[in-house]
C-alpha positions in Angstrom: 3.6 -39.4 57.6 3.6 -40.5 54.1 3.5 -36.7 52.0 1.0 -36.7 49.2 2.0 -35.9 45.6 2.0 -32.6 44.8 -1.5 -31.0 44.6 -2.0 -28.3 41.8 -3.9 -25.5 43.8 -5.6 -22.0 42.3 -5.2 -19.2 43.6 -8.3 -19.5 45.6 -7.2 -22.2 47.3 -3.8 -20.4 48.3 -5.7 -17.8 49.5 -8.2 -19.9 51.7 -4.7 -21.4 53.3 -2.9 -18.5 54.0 -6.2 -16.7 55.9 -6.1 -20.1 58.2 -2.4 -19.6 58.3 -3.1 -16.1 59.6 -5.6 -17.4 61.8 -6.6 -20.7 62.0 -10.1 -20.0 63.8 -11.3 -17.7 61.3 -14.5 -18.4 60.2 -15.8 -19.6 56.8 -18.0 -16.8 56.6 -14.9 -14.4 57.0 -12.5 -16.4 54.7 -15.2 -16.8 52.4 -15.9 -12.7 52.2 -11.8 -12.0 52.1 -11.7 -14.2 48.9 -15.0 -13.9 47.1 -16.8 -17.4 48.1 -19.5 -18.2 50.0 -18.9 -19.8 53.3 -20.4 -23.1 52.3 -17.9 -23.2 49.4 -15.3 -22.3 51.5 -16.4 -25.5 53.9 -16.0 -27.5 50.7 -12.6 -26.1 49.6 -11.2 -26.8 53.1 -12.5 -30.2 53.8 -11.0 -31.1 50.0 -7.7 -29.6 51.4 -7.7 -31.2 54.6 -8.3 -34.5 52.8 -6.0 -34.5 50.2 -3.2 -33.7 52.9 -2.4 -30.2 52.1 -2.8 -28.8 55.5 -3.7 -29.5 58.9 -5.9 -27.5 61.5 -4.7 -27.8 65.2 -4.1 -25.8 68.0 -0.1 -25.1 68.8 0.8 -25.3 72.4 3.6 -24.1 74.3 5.2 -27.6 75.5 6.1 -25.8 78.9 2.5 -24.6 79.7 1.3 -28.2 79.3 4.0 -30.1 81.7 6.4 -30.5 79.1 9.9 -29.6 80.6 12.0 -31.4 77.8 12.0 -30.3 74.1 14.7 -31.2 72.1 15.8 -31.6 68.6 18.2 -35.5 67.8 20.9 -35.4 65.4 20.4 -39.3 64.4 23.3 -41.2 62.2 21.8 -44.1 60.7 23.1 -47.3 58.1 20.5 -49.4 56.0 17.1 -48.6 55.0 16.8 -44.7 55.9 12.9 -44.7 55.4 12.3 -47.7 57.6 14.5 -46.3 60.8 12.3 -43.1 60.1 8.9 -44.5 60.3 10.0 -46.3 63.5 11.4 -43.6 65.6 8.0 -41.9 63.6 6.3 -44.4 66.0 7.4 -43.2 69.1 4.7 -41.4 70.7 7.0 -38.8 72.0 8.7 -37.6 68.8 6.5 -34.6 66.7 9.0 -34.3 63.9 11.0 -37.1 61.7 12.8 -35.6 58.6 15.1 -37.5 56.5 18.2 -35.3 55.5 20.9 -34.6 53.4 24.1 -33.5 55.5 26.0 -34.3 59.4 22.8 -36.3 60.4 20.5 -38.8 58.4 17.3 -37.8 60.5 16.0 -35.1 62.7 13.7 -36.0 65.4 12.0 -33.6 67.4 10.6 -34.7 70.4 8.9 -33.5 74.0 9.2 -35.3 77.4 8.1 -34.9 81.2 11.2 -34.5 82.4 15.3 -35.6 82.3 14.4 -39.5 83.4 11.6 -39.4 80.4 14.5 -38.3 78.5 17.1 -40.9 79.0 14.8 -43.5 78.5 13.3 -42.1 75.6 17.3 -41.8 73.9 17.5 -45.5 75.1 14.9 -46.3 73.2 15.5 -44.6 70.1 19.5 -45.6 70.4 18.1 -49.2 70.2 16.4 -48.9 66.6 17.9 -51.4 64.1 20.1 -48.9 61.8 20.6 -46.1 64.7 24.8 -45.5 64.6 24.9 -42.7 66.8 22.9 -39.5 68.2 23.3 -36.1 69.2 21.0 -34.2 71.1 20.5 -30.3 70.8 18.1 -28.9 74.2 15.7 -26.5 73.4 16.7 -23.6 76.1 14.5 -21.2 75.1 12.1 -20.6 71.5 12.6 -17.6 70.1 10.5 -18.1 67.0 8.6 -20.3 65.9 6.0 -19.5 63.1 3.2 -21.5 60.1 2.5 -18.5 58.1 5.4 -19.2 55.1 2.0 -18.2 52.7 1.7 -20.1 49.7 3.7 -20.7 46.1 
């Protein structure tokens, strides 16, 4: 996921995004009274937001509830083209997160499975990436927190 430049947003806008970050089914009509718009304005102002890439909408699921036994985060030390070995593992259908980073590891990945057979195949297959030197993996136990309301700057 390609980010897009920074987008230059007014206060109106920052406050549209943090009463989805809140909640993110609350309706236009109630977003639109809570920062002085009308809800057909506010329809506009999110579909511009959502398009230009400055938020998403979805529904966050607990990756237990859903059959996912396996959540873990991959510690990956890479040599060569950094960007291309992230859009690759980005490719795997498995992996949510890819972050390019400064520090121990060149990327993050942060990725769901089935189950410990899922697993090892999955690390097989991101082991074999052209530019993967080594991995580490980090099981998810148990989440303690895990939270999208950081509000706006």
């Amino acid at each position: 996921m390609e980010r897009a430049s920074r987008v230059q947003l007014d206060e109106t806008a920052k406050h549209i995004i943090e009463q989805l970050q809140q909640d993110g089914r609350r309706s236009y009509a109630a977003i639109g009274k809570a920062v002085g718009l009308s809800e057909a304005a506010v329809r506009q102002r999110v579909q511009k937001l959502l398009d230009a890439g400055v938020m998403q909408i979805v529904g966050v699921t607990d990756p237990l509830m859903l059959g996912f036994f396996r959540q873990m985060m991959i510690g990956v030390k890479c040599e060569g083209d950094l960007e291309r070995i992230a859009d690759e593992l980005a490719g795997l259908p498995e992996i949510d997160y890819v972050v390019i980073t400064a520090g121990s590891f060149d990327i993050l990945v942060e990725l769901v499975c089935e189950d410990d057979a899922r697993l090892l195949e999955l690390l097989g297959r991101i082991r074999a990436v052209p530019g993967v030197v080594s991995t580490e993996g980090f099981v998810y136990l148990k989440l303690r927190k895990q939270t999208y309301s950081w509000g706006t700057r």
